[in-house]
ChimeraX commands (.cxc) that place a marker at each C-alpha (Angstrom):
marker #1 position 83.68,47.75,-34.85 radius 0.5
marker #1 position 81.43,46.19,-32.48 radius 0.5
marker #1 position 82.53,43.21,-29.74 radius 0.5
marker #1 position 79.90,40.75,-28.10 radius 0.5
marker #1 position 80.51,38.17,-25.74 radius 0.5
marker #1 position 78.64,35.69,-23.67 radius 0.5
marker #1 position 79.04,33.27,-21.03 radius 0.5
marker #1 position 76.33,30.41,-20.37 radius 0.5
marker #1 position 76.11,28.04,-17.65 radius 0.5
marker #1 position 73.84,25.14,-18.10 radius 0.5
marker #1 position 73.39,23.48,-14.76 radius 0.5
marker #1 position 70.64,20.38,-14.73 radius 0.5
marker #1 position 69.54,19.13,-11.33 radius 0.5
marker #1 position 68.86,15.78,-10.76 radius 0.5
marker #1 position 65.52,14.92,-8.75 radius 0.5
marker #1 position 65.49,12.52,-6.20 radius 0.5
marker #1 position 63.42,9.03,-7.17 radius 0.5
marker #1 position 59.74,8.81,-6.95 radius 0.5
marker #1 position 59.94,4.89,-6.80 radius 0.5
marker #1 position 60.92,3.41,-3.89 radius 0.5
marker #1 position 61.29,0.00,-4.92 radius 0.5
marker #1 position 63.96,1.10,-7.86 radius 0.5
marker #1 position 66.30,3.55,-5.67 radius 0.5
marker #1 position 64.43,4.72,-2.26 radius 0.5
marker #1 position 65.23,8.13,-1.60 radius 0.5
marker #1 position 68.55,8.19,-3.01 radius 0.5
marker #1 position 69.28,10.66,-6.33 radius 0.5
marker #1 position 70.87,8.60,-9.28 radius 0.5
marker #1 position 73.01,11.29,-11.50 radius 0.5
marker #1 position 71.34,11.30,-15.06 radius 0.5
marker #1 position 70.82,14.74,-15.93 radius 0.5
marker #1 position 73.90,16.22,-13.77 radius 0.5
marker #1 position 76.15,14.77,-16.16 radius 0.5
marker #1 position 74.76,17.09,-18.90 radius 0.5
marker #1 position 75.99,20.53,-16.85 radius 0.5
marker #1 position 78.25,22.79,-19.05 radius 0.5
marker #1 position 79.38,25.96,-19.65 radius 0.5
marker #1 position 79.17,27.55,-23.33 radius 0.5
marker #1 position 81.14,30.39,-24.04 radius 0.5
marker #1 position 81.48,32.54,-27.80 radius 0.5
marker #1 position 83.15,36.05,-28.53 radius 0.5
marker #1 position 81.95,38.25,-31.90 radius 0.5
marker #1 position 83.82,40.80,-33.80 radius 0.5
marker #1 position 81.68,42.43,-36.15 radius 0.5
marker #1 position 83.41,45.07,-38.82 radius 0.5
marker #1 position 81.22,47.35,-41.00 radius 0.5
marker #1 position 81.83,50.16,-43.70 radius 0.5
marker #1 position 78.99,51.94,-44.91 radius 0.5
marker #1 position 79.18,52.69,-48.84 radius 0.5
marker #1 position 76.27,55.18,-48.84 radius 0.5
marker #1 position 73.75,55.83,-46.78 radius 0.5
marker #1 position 72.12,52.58,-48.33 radius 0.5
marker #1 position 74.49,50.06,-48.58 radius 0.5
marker #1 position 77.59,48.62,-46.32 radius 0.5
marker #1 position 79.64,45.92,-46.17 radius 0.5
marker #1 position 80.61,43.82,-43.23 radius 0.5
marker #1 position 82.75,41.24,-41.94 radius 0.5
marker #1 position 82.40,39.00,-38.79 radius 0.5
marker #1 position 83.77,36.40,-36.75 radius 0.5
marker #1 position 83.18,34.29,-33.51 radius 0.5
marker #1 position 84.83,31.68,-31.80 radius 0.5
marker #1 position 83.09,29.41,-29.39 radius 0.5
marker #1 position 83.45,27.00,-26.63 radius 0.5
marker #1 position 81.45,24.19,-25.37 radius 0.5
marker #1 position 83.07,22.75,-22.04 radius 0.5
marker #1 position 81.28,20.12,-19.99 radius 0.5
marker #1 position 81.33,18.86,-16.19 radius 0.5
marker #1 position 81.72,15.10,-17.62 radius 0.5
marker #1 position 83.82,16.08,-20.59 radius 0.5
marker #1 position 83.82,11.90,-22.18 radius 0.5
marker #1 position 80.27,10.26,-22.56 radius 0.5
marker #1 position 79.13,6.65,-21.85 radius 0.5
marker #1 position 79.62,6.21,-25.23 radius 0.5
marker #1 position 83.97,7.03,-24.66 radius 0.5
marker #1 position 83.24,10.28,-27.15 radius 0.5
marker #1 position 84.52,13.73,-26.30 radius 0.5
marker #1 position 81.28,15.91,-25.70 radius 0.5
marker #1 position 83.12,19.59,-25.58 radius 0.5
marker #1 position 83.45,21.54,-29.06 radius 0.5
marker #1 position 85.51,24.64,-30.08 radius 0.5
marker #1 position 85.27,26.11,-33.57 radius 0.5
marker #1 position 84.92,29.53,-35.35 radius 0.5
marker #1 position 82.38,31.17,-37.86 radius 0.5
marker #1 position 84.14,33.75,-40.86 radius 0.5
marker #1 position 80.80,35.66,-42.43 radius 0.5
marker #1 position 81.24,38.28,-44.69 radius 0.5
marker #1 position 79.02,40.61,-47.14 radius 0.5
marker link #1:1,2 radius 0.2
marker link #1:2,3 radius 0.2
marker link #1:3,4 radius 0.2
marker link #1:4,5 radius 0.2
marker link #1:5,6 radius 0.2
marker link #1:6,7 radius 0.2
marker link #1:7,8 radius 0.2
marker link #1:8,9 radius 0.2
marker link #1:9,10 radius 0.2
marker link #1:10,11 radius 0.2
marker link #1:11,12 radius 0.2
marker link #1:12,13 radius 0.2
marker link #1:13,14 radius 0.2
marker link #1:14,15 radius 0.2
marker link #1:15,16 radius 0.2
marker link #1:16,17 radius 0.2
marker link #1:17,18 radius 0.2
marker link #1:18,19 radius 0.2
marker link #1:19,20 radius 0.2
marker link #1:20,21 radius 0.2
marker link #1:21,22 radius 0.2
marker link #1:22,23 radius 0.2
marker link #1:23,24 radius 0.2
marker link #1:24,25 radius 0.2
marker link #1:25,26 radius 0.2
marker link #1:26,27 radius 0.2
marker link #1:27,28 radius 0.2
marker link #1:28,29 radius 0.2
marker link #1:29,30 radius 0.2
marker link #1:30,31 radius 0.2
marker link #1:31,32 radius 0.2
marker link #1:32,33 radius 0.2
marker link #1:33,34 radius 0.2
marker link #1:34,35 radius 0.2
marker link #1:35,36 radius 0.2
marker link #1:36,37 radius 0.2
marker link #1:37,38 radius 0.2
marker link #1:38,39 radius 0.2
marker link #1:39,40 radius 0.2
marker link #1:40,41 radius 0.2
marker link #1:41,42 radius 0.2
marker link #1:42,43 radius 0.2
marker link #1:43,44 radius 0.2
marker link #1:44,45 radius 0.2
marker link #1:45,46 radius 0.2
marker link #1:46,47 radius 0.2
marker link #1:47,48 radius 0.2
marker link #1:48,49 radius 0.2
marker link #1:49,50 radius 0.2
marker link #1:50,51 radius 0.2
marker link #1:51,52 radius 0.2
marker link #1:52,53 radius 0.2
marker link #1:53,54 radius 0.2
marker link #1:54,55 radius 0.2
marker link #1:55,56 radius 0.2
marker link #1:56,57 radius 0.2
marker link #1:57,58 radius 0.2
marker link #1:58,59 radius 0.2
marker link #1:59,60 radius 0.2
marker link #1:60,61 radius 0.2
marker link #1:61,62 radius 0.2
marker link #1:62,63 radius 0.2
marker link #1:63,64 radius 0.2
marker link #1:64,65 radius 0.2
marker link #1:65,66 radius 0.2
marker link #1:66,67 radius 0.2
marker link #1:67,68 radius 0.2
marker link #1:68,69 radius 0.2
marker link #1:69,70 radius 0.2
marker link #1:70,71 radius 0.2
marker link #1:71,72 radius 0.2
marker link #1:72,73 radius 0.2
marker link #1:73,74 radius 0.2
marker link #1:74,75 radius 0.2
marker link #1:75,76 radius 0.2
marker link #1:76,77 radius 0.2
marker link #1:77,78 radius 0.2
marker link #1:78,79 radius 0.2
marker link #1:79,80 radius 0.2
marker link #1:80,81 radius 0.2
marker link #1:81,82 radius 0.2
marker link #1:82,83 radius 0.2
marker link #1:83,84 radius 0.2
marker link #1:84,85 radius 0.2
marker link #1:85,86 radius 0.2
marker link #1:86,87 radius 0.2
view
């Protein structure tokens, strides 16, 4: 048996404007809205037949959670789901 996990933070910084006649110095939000944290656990199984051949069996579950969880669009942007493999 064999458990992985990992936790990701994505954190996108927004630079100032370059363009004084649009915004002056002020920093308009586009890419802090993307930020999020990504998070997935694994459980991995194996039996060895021989000293040739195994089988396994694995299976994650994941998590996609971000800082502005509805887009522009009015769509939910975070996930959660599971992967089954098996050989």
């Amino acid at each position: 048996m064999k458990l992985t996990g990992t936790v990701a933070q994505y954190d996108y910084d927004d630079e100032p404007s370059t363009d004084p006649n649009l915004f002056g110095e002020s920093v308009v939000p586009f890419l802090d809205i993307r930020d999020y944290r990504e998070d997935e656990l694994k459980l991995r199984g194996t039996y060895e037949l021989s000293s040739k051949t195994g089988v396994f069996m694995e299976g994650s579950i994941n998590e996609r959670d971000y800082k502005q969880p509805i887009s522009s669009a009015g769509l939910r942007r975070g996930s959660s789901g599971y992967v089954l493999l098996s050989a």
